[in-house]
C-alpha positions as CSV (number, residue, x, y, z in Angstrom):
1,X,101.8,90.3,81.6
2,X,99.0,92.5,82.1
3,X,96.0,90.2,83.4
4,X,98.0,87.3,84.5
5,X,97.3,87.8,87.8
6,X,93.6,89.0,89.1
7,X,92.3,90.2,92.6
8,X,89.4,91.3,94.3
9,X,88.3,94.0,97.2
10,X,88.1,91.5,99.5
11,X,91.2,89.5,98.7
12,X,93.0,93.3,98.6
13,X,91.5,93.7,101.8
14,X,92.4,90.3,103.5
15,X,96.4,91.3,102.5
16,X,95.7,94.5,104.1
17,X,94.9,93.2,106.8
18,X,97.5,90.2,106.8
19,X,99.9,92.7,106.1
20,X,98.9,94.9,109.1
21,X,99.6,92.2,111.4
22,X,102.7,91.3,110.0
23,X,103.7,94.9,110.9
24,X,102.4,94.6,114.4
25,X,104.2,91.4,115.0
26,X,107.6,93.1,114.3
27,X,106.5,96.1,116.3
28,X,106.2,93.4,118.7
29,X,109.8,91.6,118.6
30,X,111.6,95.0,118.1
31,X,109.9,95.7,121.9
32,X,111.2,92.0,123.3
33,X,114.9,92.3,123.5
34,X,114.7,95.3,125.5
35,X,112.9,92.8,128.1
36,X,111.6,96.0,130.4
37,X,108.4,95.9,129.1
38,X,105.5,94.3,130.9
39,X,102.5,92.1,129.1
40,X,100.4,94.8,128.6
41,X,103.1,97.3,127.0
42,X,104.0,94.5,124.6
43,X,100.1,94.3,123.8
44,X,99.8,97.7,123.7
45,X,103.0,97.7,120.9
46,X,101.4,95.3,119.0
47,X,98.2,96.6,118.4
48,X,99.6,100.2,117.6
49,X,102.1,98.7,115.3
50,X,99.3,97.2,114.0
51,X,97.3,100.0,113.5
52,X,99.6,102.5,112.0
53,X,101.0,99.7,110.0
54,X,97.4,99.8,108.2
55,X,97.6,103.7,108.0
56,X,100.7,103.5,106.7
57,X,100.3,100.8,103.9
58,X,96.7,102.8,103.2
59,X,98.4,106.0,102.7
60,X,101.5,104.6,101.3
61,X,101.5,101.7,99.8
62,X,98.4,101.7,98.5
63,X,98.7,105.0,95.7
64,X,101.8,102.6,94.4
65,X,99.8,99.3,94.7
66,X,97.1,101.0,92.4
67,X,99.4,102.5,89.8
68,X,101.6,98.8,89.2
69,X,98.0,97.3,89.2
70,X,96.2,99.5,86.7
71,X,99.5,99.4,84.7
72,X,99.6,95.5,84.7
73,X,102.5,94.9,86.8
74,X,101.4,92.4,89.4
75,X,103.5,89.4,89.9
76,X,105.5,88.8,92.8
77,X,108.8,90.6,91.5
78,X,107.4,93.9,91.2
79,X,105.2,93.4,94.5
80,X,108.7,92.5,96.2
81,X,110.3,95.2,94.7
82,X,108.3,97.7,95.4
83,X,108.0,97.0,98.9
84,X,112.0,97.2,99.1
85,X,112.2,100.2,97.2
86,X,109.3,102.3,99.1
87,X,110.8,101.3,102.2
88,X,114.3,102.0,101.3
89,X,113.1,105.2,100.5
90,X,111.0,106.1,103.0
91,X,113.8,105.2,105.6
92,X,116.7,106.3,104.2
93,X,115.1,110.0,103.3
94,X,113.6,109.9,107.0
95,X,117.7,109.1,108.8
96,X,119.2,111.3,106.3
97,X,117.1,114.7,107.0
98,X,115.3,114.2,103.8
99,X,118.3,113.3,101.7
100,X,120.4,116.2,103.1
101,X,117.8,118.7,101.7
102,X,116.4,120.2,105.4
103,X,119.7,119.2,107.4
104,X,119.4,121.9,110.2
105,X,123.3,122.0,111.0
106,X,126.0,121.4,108.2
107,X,127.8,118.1,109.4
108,X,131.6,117.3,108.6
109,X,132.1,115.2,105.3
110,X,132.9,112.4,107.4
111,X,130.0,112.3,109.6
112,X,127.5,113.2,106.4
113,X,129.1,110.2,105.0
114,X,128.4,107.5,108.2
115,X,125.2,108.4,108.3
116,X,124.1,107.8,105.1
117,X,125.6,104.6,105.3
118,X,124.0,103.8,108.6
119,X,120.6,104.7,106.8
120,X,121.5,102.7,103.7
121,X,122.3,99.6,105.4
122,X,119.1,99.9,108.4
123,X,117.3,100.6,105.8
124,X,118.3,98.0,103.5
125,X,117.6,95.5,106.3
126,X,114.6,97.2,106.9
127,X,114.0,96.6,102.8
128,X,114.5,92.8,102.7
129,X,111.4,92.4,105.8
130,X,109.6,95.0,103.9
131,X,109.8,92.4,100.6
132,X,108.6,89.6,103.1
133,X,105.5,91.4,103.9
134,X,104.4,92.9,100.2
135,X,105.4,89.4,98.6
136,X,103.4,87.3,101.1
137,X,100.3,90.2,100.9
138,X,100.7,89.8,97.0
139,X,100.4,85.7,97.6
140,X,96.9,86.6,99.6
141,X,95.4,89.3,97.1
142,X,96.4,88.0,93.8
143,X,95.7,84.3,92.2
144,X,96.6,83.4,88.5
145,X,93.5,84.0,85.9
């Protein structure tokens, strides 16, 4: 499978920046249904979720983009995949006190147990979007050989 797919700086940096906006547009709708916010706090969501969505697909995504690539795995699978999987684990180790290893107070079995279920399944949902995003950034950076 290894050069099926090919890509370029500026077709990496066009999904970069297609995916950054993606990121800002949900930063965007996860501000609506609160309906308190005014025009320009809604803006002002936007174009941080933007922003940090860059830094964070930079800093993040991007060591794990460069490993599949240089290893050969580029098709749309492993682009979805790994979208789902790094955000699954990003969010789930984030609600979960770094998987239980720097929980501050020890929590009853039952309440250990709801929240990592809560995490898995907000993060799971959080997983599917996060697929979206990496499998239409992979449709943008990569075309067939």
């Amino acid at each position: 499978m290894t050069g099926r797919y090919e890509t370029s700086i500026d077709r990496a940096g066009l999904a970069l920046g297609a995916g950054s906006l993606m990121l800002g547009l949900v930063t965007l709708l996860l501000l609506l249904p609160d309906g308190r916010h005014g025009a320009q706090a809604l803006a002002l969501g936007f174009i941080l979720g933007t922003l940090l969505g860059a830094l964070g697909l930079v800093a993040v995504a991007g060591p794990l983009w460069l490993v599949l690539h240089v290893a050969g795995l580029r098709g749309p699978v492993t682009a979805a995949l790994a979208g789902a999987v790094l955000t699954v684990t990003l969010f789930v180790g984030a609600q979960t006190h770094g998987f239980g290893l720097f929980d501050q107070a020890t929590t009853a079995s039952g309440a250990a147990l709801f929240r990592w279920v809560s995490a898995l399944l907000t993060a799971g949902l959080l997983g599917v979007l996060a697929a979206g995003i990496a499998l239409a950034m992979w449709a943008i950076a990569y075309h067939r050989r």
